[in-house]
SENU-423919 format. One record per residue (C-alpha): residue number from 1; x, y, z. Coordinates in steps of 0.5 Angstrom, whole numbers. Each point is the difference from the previous one (the first is absolute). Last residue first. Layout:
(NUM, (X, Y, Z))
...
END
This chain:
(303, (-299, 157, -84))
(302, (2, 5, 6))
(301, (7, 2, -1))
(300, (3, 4, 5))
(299, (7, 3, -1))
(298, (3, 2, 7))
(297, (6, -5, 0))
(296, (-3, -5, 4))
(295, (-6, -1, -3))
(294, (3, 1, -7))
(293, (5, -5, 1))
(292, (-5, -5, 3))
(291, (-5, 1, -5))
(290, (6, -2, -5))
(289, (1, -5, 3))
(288, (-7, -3, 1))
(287, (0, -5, -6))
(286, (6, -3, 1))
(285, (-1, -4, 6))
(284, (6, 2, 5))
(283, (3, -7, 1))
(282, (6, 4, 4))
(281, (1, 6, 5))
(280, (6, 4, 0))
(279, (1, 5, 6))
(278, (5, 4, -3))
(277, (4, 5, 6))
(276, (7, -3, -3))
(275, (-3, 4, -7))
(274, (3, 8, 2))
(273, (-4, 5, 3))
(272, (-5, -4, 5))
(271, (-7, -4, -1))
(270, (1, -2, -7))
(269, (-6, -6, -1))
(268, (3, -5, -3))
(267, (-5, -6, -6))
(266, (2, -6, -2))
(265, (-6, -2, -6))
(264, (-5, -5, -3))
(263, (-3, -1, -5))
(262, (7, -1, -3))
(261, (2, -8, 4))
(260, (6, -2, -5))
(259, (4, 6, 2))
(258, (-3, 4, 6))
(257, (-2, 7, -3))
(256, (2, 6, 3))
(255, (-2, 6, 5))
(254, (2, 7, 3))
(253, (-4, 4, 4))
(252, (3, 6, 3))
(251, (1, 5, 6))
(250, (-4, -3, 4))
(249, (-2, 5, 6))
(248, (-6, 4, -4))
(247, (-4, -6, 1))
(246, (0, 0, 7))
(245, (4, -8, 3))
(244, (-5, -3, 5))
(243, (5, -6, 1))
(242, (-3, -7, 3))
(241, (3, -5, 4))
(240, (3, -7, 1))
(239, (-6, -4, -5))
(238, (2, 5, -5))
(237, (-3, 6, -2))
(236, (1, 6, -5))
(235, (-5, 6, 1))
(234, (1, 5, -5))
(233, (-4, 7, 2))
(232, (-4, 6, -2))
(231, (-5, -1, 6))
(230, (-5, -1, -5))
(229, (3, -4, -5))
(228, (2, -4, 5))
(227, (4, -6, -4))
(226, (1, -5, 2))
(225, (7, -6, -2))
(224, (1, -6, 3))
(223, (6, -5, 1))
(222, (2, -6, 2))
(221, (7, -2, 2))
(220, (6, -1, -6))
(219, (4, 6, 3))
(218, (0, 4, -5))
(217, (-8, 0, 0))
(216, (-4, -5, -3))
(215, (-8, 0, -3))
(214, (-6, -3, 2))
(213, (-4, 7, 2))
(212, (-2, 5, -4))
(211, (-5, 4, 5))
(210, (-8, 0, -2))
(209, (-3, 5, -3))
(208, (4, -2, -7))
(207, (4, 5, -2))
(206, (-2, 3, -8))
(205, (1, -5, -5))
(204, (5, 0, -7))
(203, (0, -6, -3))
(202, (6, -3, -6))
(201, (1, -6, 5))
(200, (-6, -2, 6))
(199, (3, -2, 6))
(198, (-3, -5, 5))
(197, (2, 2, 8))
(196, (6, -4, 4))
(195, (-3, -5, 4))
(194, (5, -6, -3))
(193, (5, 4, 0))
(192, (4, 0, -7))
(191, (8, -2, 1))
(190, (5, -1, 6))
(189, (5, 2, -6))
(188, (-4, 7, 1))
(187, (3, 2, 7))
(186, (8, -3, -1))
(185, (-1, 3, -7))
(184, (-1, 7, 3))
(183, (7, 1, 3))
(182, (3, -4, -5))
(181, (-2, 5, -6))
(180, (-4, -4, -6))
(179, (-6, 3, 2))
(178, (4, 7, -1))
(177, (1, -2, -6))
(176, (7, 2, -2))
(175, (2, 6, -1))
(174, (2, 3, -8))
(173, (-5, 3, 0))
(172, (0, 4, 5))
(171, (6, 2, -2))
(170, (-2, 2, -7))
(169, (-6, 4, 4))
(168, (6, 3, 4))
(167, (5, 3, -6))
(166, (-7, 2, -4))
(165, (-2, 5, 5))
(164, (7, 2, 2))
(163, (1, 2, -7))
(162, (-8, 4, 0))
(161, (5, 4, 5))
(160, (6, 0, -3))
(159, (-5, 4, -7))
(158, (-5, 3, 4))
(157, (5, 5, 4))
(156, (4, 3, -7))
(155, (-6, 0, -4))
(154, (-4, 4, 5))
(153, (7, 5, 0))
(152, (1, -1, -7))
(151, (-7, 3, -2))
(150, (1, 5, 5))
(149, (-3, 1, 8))
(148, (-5, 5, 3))
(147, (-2, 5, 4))
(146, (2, 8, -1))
(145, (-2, 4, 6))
(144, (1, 8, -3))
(143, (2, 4, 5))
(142, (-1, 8, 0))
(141, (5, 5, -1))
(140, (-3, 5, -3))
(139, (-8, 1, 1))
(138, (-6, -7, -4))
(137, (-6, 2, 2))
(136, (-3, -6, -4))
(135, (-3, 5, -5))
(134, (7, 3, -1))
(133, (3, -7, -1))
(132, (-5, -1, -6))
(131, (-6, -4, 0))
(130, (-1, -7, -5))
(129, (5, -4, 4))
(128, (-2, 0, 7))
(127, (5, -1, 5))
(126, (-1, -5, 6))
(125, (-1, 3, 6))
(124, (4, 7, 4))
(123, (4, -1, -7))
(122, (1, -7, -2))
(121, (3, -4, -7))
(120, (-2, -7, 0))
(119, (4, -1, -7))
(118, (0, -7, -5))
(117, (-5, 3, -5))
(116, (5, 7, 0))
(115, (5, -4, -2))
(114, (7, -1, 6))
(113, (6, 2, -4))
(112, (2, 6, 7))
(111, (1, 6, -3))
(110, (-4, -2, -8))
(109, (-5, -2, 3))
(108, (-1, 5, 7))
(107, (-1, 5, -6))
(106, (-6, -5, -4))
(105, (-3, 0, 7))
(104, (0, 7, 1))
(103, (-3, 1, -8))
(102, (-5, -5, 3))
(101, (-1, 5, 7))
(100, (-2, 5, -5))
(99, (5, 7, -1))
(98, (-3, 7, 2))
(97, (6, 0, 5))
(96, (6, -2, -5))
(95, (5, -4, 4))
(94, (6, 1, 2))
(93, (3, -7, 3))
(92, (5, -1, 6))
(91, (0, -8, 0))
(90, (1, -4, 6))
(89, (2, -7, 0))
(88, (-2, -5, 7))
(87, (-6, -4, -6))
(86, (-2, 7, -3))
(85, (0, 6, 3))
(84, (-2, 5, -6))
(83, (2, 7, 5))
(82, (-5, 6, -4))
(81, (2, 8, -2))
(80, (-5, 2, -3))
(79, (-1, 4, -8))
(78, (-4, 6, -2))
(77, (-2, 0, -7))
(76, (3, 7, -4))
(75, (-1, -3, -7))
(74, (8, 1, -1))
(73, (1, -7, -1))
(72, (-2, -2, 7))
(71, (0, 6, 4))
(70, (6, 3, 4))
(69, (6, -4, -3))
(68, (-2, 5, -7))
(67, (2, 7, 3))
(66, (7, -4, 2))
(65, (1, -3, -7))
(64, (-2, 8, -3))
(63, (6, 3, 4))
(62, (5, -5, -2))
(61, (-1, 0, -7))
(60, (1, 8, -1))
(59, (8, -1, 0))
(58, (-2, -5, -6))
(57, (-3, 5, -4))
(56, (5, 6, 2))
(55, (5, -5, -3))
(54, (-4, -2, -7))
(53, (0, 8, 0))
(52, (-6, 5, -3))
(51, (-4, -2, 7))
(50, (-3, 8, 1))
(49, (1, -1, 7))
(48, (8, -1, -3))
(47, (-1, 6, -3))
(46, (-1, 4, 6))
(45, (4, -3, 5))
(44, (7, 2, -5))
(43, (6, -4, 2))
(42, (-1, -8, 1))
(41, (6, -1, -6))
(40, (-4, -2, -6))
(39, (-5, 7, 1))
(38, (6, 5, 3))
(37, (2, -1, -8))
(36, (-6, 1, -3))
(35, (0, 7, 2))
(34, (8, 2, -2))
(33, (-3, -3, -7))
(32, (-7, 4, 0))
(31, (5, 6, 1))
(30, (5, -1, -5))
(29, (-5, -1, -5))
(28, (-3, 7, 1))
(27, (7, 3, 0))
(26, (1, -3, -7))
(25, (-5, 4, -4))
(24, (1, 7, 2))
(23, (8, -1, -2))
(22, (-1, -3, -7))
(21, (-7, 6, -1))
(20, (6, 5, 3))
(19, (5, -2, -7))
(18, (-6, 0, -4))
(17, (-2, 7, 2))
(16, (8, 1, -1))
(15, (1, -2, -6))
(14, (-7, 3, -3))
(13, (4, 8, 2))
(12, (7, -2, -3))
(11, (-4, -3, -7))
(10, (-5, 6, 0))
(9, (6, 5, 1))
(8, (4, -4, -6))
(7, (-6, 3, -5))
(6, (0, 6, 3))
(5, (7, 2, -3))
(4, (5, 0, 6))
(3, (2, 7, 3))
(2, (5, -2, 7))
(1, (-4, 0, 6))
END
């Protein structure tokens, strides 16, 4: 080197040691941005399990959602795997084995829109709510029964029939009295018989002991009514012959009161499907009716 003062040697000498501590400083910088940048891209396994990038984060989400299918929540319970069959559908349900059969019910709600109060559910018998399906010994792929109906289903059913109802008591109404019918009116146009039995209007009496007697048949002869408690059966007399019909046999007993006359009633016996097997029966005295129909029908009253 050429001679120079001491004082322009110093200068060189510190230029230099500033020069080298410019050049030491940058390399470190350059490291850490080479690091970073494998990170952004998907590079660099350890960094990215160090989770310094938003893209490494979500790269990591999809591991951890699978841990968390195997529990509920990540609590570890165990889940079953059942067949909901309700009303021919099918639901394939996984559901938590320490959970109650309450809690399976709210589930079977919320699948099928049938409330809880409103569900019969079965497992090897009716499900109890307060054990759990791990206590019932409920395994995969077991069959949950479920019975029952919706608000909309009950409503969707009552409804037309409660208007089928109210349709044949307005046609009911609308009939004409059977005593006004011509084919009865040929047989109460003969009038009262002279030795039909006494009526008592507004009481109600139990069967007499003796048969019923005085009355008219659709034929306008004579007609008498026994009743054989003991044997079960209806005996119906005229002066031709007698007819033991079984108790069981008759189908219904329907009954009217005759205008102008109504301590007294016309009465039929059903004795086949369909009202062309009535056996009518006219001047019944008002206060046996009732005892008849219980009678007959099965209801017996004793007063």
């Amino acid at each position: 080197f050429p001679a120079c003062p001491a004082a322009d040697l110093y200068t060189i000498i510190m230029a230099a040691a500033a020069a080298a501590a410019a050049d030491g400083a940058e390399e470190p910088g350059m490291e850490a941005e080479a690091q970073e940048l494998p990170l952004g891209c998907g590079g660099g396994g350890g960094s990215m399990a160090a989770g310094r990038s938003p893209e490494g984060e979500e790269r990591q989400e999809p591991p951890q959602a699978s841990v968390s299918n195997g529990g509920d929540e990540d609590s570890g319970r165990e889940l079953v795997e059942l067949k909901v069959i309700w009303n021919k559908n099918k639901y394939d349900v996984k559901f938590c084995l320490d959970s109650t059969g309450a809690e399976l019910k709210q589930k079977i709600h919320s699948l099928t829109g049938l409330p809880p109060a409103m569900q019969k559910v079965m497992f090897k018998g009716l499900l109890p709510e307060e054990k759990t399906l791990r206590e019932i010994k409920v395994t995969n792929g077991a069959k949950i029964m479920v019975v029952g109906s919706t608000i909309n289903d009950v409503l969707a059913v009552n409804t037309p029939k409660e208007a089928a109802q109210q349709e044949v008591k307005a046609e009911e109404n609308k009939k004409e009295p059977l005593c006004r019918q011509k084919q009865h009116r040929k047989v109460l146009d003969k009038g009262k018989p002279d030795d039909v039995m006494p009526s008592v209007k507004g009481v109600q009496e139990r069967l007499p002991t003796v048969p019923l007697s005085g009355m008219y048949n659709k034929s306008g002869g004579k007609v008498r009514l026994t009743f054989k408690l003991e044997q079960d059966q209806l005996w119906i007399g005229t002066k031709e012959r007698t007819e033991k019909l079984p108790m069981g046999s008759i189908k219904n007993v329907v009954s009217e009161p005759i205008e102008g006359h109504e301590d007294y009633h016309m009465m039929a016996f059903q004795l086949g499907p369909t009202e062309a097997s009535y056996y009518w029966v006219y001047w019944v005295p008002t206060q046996y009716v009732d005892a008849i129909k219980d009678t007959v029908l099965g209801k017996w009253q004793y007063f």
